[in-house]
MIDOSE-1310 file (N, C-alpha, C; in nm, 2 decimals, decimal comma, always signed):
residues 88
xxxx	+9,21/+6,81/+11,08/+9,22/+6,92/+11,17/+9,16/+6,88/+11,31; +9,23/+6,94/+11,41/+9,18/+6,91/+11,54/+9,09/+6,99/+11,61; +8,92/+6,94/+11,66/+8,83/+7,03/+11,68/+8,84/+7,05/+11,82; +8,80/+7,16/+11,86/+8,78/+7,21/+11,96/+8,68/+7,18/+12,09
xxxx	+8,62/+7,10/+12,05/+8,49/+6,99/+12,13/+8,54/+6,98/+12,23; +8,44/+7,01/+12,34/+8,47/+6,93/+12,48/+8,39/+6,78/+12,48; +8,52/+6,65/+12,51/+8,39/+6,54/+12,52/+8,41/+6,50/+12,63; +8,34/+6,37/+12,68/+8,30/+6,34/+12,81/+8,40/+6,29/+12,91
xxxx	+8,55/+6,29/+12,88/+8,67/+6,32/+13,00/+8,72/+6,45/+13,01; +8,70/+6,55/+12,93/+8,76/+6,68/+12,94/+8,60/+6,71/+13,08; +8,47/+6,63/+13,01/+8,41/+6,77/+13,11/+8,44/+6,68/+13,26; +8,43/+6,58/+13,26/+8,45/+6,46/+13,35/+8,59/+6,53/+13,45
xxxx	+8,70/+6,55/+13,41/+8,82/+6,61/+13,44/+8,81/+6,77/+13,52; +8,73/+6,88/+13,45/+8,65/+7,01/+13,48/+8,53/+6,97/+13,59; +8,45/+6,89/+13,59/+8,35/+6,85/+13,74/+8,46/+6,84/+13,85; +8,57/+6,72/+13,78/+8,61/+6,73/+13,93/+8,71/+6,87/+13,99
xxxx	+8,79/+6,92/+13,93/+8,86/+7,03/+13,98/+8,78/+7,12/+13,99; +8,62/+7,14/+14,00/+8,54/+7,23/+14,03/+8,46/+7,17/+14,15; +8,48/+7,04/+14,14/+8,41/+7,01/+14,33/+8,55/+7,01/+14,40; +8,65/+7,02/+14,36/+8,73/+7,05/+14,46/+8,77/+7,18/+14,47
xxxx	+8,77/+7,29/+14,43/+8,77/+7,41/+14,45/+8,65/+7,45/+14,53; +8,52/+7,40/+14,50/+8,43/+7,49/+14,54/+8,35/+7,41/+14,69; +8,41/+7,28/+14,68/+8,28/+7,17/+14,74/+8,17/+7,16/+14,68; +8,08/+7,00/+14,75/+8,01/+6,99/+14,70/+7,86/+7,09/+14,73
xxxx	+7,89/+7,15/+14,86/+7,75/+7,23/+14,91/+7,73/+7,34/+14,81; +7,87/+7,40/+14,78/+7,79/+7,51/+14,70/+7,78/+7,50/+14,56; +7,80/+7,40/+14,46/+7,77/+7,36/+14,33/+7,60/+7,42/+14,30; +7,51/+7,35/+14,41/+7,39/+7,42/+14,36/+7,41/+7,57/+14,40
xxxx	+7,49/+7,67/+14,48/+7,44/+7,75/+14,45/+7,53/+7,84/+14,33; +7,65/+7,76/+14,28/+7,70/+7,81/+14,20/+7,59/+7,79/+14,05; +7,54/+7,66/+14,05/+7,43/+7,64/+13,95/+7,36/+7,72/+13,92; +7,32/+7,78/+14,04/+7,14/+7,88/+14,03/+7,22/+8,04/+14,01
xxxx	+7,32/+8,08/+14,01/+7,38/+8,19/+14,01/+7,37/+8,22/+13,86; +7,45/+8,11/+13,83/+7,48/+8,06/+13,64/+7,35/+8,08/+13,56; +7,26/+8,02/+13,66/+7,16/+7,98/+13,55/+7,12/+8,13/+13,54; +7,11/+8,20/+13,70/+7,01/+8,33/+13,66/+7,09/+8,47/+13,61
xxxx	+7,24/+8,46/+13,59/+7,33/+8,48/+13,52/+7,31/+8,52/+13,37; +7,26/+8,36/+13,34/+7,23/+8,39/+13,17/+7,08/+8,41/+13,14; +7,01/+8,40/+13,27/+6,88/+8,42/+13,23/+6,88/+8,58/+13,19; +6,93/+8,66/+13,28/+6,89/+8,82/+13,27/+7,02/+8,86/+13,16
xxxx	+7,14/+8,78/+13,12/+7,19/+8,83/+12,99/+7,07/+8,78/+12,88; +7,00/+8,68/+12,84/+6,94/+8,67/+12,75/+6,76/+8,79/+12,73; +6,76/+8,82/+12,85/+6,65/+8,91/+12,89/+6,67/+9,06/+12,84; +6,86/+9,09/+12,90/+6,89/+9,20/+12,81/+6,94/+9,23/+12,64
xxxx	+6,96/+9,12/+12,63/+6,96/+9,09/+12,49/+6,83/+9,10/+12,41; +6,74/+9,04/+12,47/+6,60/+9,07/+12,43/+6,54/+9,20/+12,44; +6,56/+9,24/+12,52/+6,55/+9,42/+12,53/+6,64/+9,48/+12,43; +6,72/+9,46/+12,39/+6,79/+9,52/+12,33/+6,74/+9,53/+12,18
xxxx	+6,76/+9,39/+12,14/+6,64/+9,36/+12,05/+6,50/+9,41/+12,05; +6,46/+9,41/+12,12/+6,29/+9,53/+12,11/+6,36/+9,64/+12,10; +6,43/+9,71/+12,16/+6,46/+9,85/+12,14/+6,51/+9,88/+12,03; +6,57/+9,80/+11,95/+6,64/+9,81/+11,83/+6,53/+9,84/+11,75
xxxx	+6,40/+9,76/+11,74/+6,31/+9,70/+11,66/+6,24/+9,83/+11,66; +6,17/+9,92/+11,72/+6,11/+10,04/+11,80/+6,17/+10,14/+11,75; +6,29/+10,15/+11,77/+6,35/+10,22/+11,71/+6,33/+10,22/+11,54; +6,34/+10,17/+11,49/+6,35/+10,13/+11,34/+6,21/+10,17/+11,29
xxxx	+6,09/+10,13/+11,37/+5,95/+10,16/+11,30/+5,92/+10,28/+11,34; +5,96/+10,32/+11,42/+6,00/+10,49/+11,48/+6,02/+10,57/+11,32; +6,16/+10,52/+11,29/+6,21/+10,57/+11,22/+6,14/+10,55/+11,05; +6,12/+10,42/+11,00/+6,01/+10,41/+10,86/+5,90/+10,51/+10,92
xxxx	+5,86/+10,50/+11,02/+5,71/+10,62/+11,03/+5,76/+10,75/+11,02; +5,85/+10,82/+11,09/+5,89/+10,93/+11,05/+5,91/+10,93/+10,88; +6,01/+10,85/+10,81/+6,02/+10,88/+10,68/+5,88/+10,85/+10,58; +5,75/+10,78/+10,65/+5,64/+10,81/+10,56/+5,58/+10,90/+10,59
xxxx	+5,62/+10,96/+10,70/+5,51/+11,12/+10,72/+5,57/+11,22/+10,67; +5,68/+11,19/+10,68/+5,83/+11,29/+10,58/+5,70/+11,30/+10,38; +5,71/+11,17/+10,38/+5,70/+11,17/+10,25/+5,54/+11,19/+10,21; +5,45/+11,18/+10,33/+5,33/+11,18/+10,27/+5,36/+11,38/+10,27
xxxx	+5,41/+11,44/+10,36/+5,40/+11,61/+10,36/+5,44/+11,61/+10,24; +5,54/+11,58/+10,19/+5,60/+11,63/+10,06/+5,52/+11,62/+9,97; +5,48/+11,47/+9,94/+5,38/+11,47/+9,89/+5,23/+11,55/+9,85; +5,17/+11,59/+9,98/+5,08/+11,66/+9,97/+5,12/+11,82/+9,99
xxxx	+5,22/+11,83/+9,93/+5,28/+12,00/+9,97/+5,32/+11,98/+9,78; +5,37/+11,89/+9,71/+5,37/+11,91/+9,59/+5,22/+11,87/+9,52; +5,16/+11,86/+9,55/+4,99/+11,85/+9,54/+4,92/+11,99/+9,54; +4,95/+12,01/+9,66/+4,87/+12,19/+9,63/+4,92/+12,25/+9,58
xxxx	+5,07/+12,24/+9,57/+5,17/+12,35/+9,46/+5,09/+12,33/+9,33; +5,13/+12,20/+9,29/+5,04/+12,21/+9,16/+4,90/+12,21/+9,18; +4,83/+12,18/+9,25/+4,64/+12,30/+9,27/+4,64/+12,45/+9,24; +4,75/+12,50/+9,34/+4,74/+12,64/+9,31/+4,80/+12,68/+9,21
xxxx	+4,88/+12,65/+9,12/+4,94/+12,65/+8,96/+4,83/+12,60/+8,90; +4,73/+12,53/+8,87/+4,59/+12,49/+8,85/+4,55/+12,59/+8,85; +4,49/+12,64/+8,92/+4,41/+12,77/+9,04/+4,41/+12,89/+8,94; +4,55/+12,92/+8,95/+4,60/+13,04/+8,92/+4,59/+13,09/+8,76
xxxx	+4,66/+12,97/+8,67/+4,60/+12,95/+8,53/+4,45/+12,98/+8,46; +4,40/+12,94/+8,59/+4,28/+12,94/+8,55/+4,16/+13,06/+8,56; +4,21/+13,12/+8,65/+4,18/+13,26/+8,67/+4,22/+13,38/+8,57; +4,31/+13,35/+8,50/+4,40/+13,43/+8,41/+4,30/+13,42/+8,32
């Protein structure tokens, strides 16, 4: 099967039809565009990622205070069925 790899005449071929479209002056600033391009996609990806994460422990803490109430609400139910027995 034939893979999909770029090797070193395909990129060789791609440099040059990219200094002739663009010249050589603005390559660096096409560079620094790219680079800070993928810097702030990887930054929002990372945010995204924390917000995901935040969310989630958000969410387990709600469902242990869910369960500690219940818990301690089926606790006193049976105290005061205790309680109440015992008074009789």
């Amino acid at each position: 099967m034939y893979e999909m790899a770029l090797g070193y005449q395909e990129l060789l071929i791609i440099l040059v039809i990219v200094m002739v479209l663009f010249g050589g002056s603005r390559l660096p600033q096409l560079a620094k565009a790219l680079g800070q391009s993928k810097r702030a996609f990887k930054d929002g990806q990372d945010e995204a990622e924390e917000e995901e994460r935040r969310y989630l422990e958000e969410r387990r803490q709600a469902r242990l205070r869910a369960a500690d109430v219940a818990s301690s609400t089926d606790e006193s139910v049976g105290a005061d069925k205790y309680t109440a027995d015992k008074t009789r």
